[in-house]
MARVEXDREN-979475 format. One line per 8 residues: number of its first residue (from 0); their letters; for each residue y negated, z, x of C-alpha. Coordinates in steps of 0.25 Angstrom, whole numbers, plus 5000, padded with zeros to 4 digits. Layout:
NUM) a) Y:Z:X | ...
This chain:
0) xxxxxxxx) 4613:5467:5212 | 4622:5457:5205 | 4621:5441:5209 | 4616:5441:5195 | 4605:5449:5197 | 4601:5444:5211 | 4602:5430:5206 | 4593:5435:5193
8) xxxxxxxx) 4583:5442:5202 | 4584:5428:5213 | 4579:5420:5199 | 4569:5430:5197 | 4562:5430:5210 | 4563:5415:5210 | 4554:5414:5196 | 4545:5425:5202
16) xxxxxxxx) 4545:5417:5214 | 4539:5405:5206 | 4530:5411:5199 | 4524:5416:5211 | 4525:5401:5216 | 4518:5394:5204 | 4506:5407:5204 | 4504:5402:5219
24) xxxxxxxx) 4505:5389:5217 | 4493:5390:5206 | 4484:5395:5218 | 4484:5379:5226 | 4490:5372:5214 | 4476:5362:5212 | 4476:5361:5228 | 4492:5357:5229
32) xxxxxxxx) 4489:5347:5218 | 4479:5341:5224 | 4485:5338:5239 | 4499:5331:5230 | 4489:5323:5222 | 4480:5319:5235 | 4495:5316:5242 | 4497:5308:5230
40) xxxxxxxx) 4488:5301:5229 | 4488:5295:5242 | 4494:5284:5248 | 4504:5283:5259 | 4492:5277:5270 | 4482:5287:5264 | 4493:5297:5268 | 4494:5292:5281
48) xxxxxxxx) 4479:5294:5283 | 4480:5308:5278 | 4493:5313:5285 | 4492:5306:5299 | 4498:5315:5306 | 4509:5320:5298 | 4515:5304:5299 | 4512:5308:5313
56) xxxxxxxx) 4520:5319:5313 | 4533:5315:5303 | 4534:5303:5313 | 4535:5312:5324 | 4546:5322:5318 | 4552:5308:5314 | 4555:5305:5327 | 4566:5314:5328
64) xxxxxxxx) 4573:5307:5319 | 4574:5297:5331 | 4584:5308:5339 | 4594:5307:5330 | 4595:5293:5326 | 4594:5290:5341 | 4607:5298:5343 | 4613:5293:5330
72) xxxxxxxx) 4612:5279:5334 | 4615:5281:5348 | 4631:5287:5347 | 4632:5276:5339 | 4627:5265:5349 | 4634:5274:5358 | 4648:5270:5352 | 4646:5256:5355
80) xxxxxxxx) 4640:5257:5368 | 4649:5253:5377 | 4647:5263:5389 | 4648:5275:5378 | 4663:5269:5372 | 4668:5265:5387 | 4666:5278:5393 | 4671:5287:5377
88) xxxxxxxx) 4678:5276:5370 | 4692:5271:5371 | 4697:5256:5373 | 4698:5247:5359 | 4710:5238:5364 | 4707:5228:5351 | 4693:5226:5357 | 4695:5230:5371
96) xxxxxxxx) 4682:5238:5369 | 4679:5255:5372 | 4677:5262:5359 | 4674:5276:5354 | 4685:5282:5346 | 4682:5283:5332 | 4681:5299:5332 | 4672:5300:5342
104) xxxxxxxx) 4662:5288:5337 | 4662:5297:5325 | 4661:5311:5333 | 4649:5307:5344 | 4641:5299:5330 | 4644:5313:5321 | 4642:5324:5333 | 4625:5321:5330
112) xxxxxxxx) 4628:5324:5315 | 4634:5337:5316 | 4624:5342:5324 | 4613:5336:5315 | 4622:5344:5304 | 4619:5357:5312 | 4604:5354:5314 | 4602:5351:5300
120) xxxxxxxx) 4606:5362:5294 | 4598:5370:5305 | 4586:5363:5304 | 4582:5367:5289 | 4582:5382:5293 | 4576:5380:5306 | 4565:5371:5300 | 4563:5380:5287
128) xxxxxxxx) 4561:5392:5298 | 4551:5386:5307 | 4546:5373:5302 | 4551:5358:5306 | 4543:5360:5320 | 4550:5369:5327 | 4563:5366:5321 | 4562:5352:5325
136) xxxxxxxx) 4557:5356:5340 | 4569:5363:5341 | 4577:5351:5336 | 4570:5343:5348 | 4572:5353:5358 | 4588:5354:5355 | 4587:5339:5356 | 4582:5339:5368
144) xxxxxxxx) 4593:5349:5373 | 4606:5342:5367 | 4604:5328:5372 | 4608:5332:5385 | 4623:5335:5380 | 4624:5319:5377 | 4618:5314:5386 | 4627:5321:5397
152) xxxxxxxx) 4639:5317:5389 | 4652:5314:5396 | 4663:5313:5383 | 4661:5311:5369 | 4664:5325:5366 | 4651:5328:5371 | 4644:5317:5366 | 4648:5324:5353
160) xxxxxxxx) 4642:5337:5356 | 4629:5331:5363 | 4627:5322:5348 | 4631:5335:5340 | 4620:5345:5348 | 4611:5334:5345 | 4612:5334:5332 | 4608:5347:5329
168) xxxxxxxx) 4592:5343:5332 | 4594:5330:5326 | 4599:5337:5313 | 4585:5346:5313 | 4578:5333:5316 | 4583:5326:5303 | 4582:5338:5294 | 4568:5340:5299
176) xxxxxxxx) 4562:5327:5300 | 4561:5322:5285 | 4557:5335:5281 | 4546:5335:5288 | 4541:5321:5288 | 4540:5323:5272 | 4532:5338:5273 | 4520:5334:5282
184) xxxxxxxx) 4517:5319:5274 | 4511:5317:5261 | 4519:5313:5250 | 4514:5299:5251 | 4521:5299:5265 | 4533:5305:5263 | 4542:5291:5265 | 4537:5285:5278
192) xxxxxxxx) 4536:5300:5283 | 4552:5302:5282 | 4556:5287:5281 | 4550:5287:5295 | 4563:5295:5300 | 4572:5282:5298 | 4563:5276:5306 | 4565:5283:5317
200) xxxxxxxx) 4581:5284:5314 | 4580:5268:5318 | 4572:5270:5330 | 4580:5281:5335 | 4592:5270:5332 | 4582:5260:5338 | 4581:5268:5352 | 4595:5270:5352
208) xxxxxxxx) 4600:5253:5350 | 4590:5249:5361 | 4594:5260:5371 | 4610:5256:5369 | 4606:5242:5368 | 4601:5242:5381 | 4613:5251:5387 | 4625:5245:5378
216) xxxxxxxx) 4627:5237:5392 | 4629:5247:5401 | 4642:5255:5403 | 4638:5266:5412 | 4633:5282:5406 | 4619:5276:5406 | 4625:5268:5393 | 4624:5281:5384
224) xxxxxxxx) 4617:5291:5393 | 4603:5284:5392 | 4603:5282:5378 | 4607:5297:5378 | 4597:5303:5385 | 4585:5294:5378 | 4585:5306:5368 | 4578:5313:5375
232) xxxxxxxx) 4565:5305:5372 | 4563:5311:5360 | 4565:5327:5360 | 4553:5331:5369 | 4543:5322:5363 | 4545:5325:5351 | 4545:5341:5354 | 4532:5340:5358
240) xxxxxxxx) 4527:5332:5346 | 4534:5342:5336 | 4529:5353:5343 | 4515:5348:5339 | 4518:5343:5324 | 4512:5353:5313 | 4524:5360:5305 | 4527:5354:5290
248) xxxxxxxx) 4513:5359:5281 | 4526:5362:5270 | 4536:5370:5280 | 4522:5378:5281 | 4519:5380:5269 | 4533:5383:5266 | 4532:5394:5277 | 4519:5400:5271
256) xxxxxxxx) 4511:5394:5280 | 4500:5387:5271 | 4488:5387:5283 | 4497:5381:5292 | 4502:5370:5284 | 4488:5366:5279 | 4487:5365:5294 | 4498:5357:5296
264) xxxxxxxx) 4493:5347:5285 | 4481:5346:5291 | 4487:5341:5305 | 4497:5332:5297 | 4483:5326:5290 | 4469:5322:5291 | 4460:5334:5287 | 4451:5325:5281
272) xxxxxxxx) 4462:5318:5271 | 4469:5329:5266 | 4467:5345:5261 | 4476:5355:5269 | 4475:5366:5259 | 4479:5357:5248 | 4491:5352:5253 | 4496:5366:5258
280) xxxxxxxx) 4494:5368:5243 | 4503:5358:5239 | 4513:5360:5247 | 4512:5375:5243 | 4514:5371:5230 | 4529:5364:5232 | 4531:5376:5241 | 4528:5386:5231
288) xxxxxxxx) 4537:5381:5219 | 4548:5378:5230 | 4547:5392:5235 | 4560:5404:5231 | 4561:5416:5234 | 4572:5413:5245 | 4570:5406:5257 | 4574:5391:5259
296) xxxxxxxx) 4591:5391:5261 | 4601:5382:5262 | 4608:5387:5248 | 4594:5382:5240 | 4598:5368:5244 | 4608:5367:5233 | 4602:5376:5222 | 4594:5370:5209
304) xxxxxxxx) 4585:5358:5212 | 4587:5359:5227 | 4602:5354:5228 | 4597:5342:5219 | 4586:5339:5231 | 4597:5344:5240 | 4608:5334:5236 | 4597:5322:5235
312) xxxxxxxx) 4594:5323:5252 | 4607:5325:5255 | 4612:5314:5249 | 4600:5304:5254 | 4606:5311:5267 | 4620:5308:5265 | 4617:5294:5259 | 4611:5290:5273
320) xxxxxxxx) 4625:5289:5279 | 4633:5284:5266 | 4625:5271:5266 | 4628:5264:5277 | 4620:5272:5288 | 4629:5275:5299 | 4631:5260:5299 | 4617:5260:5305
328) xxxxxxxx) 4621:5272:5314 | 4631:5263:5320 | 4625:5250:5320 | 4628:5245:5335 | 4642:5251:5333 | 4645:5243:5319 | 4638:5231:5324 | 4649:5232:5334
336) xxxxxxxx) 4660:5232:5326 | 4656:5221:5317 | 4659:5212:5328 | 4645:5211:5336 | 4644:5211:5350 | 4639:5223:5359 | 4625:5218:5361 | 4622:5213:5347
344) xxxxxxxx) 4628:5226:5342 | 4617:5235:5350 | 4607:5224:5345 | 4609:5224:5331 | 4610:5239:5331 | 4596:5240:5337 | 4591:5229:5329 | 4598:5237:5315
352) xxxxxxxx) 4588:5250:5322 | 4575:5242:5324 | 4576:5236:5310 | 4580:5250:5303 | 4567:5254:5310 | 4559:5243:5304 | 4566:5243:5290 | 4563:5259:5290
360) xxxxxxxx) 4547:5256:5289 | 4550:5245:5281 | 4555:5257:5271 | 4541:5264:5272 | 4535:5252:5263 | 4548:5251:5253 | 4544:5267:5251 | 4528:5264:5251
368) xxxxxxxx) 4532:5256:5238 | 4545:5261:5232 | 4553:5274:5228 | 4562:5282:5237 | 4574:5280:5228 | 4573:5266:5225 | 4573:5262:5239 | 4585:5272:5244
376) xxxxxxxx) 4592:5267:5230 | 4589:5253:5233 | 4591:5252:5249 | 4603:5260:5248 | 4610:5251:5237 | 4606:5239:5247 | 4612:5246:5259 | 4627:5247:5251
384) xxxxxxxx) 4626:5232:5248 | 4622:5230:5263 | 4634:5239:5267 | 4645:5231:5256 | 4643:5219:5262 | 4644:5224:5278 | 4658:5229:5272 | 4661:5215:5267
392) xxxxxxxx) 4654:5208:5278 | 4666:5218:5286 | 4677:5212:5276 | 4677:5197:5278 | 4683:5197:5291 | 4679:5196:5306 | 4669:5185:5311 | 4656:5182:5317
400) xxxxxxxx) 4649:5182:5302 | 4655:5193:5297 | 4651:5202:5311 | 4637:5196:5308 | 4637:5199:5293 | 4643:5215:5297 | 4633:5216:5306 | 4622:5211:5296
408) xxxxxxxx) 4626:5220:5285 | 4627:5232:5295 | 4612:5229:5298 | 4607:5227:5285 | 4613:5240:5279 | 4609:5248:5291 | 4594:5243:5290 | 4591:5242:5276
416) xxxxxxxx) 4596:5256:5277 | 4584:5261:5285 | 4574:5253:5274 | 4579:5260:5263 | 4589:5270:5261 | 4588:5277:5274 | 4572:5280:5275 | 4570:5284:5259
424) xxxxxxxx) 4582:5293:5262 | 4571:5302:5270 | 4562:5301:5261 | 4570:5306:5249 | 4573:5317:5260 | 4562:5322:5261 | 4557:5322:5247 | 4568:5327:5239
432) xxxxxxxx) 4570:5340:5247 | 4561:5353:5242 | 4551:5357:5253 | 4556:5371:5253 | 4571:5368:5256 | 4565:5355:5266 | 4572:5357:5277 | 4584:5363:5272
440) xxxxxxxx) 4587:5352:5262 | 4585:5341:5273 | 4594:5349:5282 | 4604:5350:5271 | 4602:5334:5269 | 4601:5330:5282 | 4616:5339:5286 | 4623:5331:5273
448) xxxxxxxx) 4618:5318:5280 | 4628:5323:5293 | 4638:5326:5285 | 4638:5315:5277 | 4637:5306:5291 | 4648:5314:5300 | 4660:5309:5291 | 4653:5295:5290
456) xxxxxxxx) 4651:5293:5304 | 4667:5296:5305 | 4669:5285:5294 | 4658:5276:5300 | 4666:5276:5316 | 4679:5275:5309 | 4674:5264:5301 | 4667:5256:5313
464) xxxxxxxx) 4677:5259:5326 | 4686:5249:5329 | 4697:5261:5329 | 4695:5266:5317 | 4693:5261:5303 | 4685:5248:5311 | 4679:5243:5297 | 4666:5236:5303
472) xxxxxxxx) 4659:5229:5291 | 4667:5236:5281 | 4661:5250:5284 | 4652:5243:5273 | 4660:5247:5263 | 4660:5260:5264 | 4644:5264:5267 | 4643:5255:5253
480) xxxxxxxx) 4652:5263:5246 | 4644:5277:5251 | 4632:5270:5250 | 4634:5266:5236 | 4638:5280:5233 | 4624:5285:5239 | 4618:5274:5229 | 4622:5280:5218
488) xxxxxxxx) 4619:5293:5219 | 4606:5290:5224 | 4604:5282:5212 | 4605:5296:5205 | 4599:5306:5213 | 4588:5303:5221 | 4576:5303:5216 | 4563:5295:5218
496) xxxxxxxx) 4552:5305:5225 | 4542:5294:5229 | 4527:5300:5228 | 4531:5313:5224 | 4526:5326:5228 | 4535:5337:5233 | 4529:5346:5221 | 4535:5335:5213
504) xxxxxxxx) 4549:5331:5218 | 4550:5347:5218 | 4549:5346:5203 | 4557:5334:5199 | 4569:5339:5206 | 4565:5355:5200 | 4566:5347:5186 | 4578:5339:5190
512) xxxxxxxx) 4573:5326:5187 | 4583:5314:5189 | 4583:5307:5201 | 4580:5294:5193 | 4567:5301:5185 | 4559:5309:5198 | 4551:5294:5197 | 4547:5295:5184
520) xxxxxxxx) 4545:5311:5184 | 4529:5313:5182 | 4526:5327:5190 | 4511:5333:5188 | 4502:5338:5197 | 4502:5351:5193 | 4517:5352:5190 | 4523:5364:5198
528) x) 4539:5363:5192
């Protein structure tokens, strides 16, 4: 058969296959219409009161978001912990002070990433093939199993294995967990549900400054080994709380499996506030017109109305480290080279994760009452202000005020970060990939973040590191220019998904709406393309 034929009969098959969809679909349709109108219709406390458990059960698969931030945050406060650079660093004459040399800042702080790289672009097929359960159970289990390599640790060639063997669960953790904080929620709760994961990126950093403020002092192992083996307190815990957790209602539906997931939704809610069978209906109906006659791959990322959806997360993705991010990731470092003492720096940097905590829940009211795009458009246009005056704050010399008004700047940047920009980011996420391709699209996203981050943490250490590029301050510069870039495009391709169904951002995207319109776009009940 020629390529025109087979691609002729592939067409074919595909308009048969939608047929068949659309007859099937006629079967639930009036049931499917009523569970979006009742989601509709309620408001985010009367969806608390319907969906207890499921806020129960995305905080819980939340909390592994904790595992990577803590090990993020922690090879950074590593490289200004004293015990960590005298026993792996090398003397800076011009401060008389042990430093890690600016390749191997950059290698222990990227090792976590390539890793994650790996596990992202295992996660989607794992979690596509038995449900986001199991594959993040296995993720804990390797978790628990690759900790030990750091924590036994005696060069920083190690170190670098022990982050990069971590990183392959982390990657699975952060594909996975958005994903499925969006599927077992109503509509109505689709925001806090994923905006909770930069909550717990700031308590994981919030874990990390109070253990390494409390050990910055000591120059012995203990330093860094404690902090190291802390990890531990997560994995097991969290096995056995997964282990119980009902699989997402739409992985099941996806799979066929319609009686389990009405069984699943009743665990997620009250019985007596919501009809299983309808919402299985529902979520057939997305499934249905999403359906082909091939299985999920990779390839159908970046074909027709999917590579739109596809480009949108991995640019939310890669925005997260162009604006100014990895300032955050290195606050105790910077706040070191901006000229404040040891103490104060471990301070300020635990104080930075304590108020990214509270600004992220903060963020849950700016999304209660506005859009996802005005306030990613918004917060993000304040952060490149915030970010051009730390650089010109860098500029006017070296002094107490200007130390101050670095460190300021640095704060406020990395804060206000985490009350916009960053927790609508998970949202958008969430939303703007199709059910069907889930987890392969937020694997695909997730893996443009780490490539986008590894060559912007060597750019980051060069720009911080007394022997490299020693910037300090004007570092600003730079994270404005990329973040100002990330504004603009924004500004034209992400669109505002606020209150909307799946059925319907499955539509507005199969219509190709502008970015700019999907507001404005008025989708009917009974609209099926």
């Amino acid at each position: 058969m020629s390529d025109t034929q087979a691609e002729t009969k592939g067409s074919f098959d595909n308009e048969k296959h939608i047929e068949d969809a659309k007859a099937t679909i006629s079967d639930f349709k009036n049931d499917a219409i009523e569970a979006e109108n009742a989601e509709h219709a309620m408001t985010p406390w009367e969806a608390m009161k319907a969906y207890p458990m499921a806020c129960f059960w995305a905080f819980v698969m939340s909390f592994t978001i904790i595992m990577e931030s803590y090990d993020v945050f922690l090879m950074g406060n590593f490289l200004a912990l004293p015990a960590f650079a005298n026993r792996f660093g090398v003397l800076d004459h011009a401060t008389g002070d042990y430093v890690v040399v600016t390749k191997w800042q950059s290698a222990l702080q990227m090792g976590g990433q390539l890793g994650a790289l790996i596990g992202v672009f295992l996660a989607g097929p794992i979690t596509s093939r038995v449900g986001y359960r199991w594959a993040t159970l296995f993720g804990l289990a390797l978790m628990n199993a690759t900790i030990f390599v750091s924590y036994f640790a005696d060069s920083l060639g190690v170190f670098f294995v022990g982050q990069l063997l971590e990183g392959i669960p982390w990657g699975i953790f952060i594909a996975n967990a958005p994903a499925y904080c969006s599927e077992i929620v109503p509509l109505q709760l689709r925001a806090p549900a994923t905006q909770v994961l930069q909550m717990f990126w700031a308590i994981g950093s919030i874990i990390v400054g109070a253990v390494t403020f409390v050990y910055n002092e000591r120059l012995d192992r203990a330093a860094y080994r404690i902090p190291i083996a802390l990890q531990w307190m997560f994995p097991t815990p969290l096995m056995i709380l997964m282990f119980l957790a009902p699989e997402s209602p739409w992985w099941l539906v996806r799979r066929g499996r319609h009686d389990e997931a009405a069984r699943s939704i009743e665990r997620l809610g009250r019985k007596s506030r919501l009809n299983s069978g309808e919402v299985v209906a529902m979520m057939r109906r997305v499934v249905e017109l999403e359906k082909n006659v091939i299985s999920p791959n990779y390839v159908e990322l970046f074909r027709g109305t999917d590579l739109r959806r596809t480009l949108i997360v991995c640019g939310i993705y890669a925005a997260q480290n162009l604006a100014g991010n990895l300032i955050a990731n290195q606050a105790v470092y910077f706040f070191k080279q901006a000229g404040m003492p040891q103490n104060t720096a471990f301070a300020l940097g635990l104080i930075t994760s304590a108020l990214q905590m509270i600004f992220v829940m903060l963020s849950w009211i700016l999304t209660a009452n506005f859009g996802r795009r005005p306030i990613y458009l918004w917060g993000t246009a304040f952060n490149v202000v915030m970010l051009i005056s730390l650089g010109i704050a860098g500029s006017v010399g070296t002094s107490t005020a200007a130390s101050n008004a670095q460190a300021s700047f640095g704060l406020i940047a990395s804060v206000t970060f985490t009350l916009a920009a960053a927790p609508i980011s998970w949202c958008i996420i969430a939303e703007t990939s199709a059910i069907r391709l889930r987890p392969l699209t937020t694997g695909i996203g997730r893996a443009t973040y780490y490539i986008i981050e590894i060559p912007c943490i060597f750019l980051a250490s060069y720009m911080l590191n007394p022997t490299g590029g020693n910037l300090g301050g004007r570092c600003g510069y730079v994270w404005g220019a990329t973040g100002f870039v990330t504004l603009v495009l924004a500004y034209f391709y992400v669109p505002e998904m606020k209150g909307r169904s799946y059925r319907e951002i499955d539509i507005m995207f199969k219509r190709k709406i502008p970015a700019r319109h999907f507001e404005k776009t008025v989708i009917g009940a009974d609209e099926d393309e």
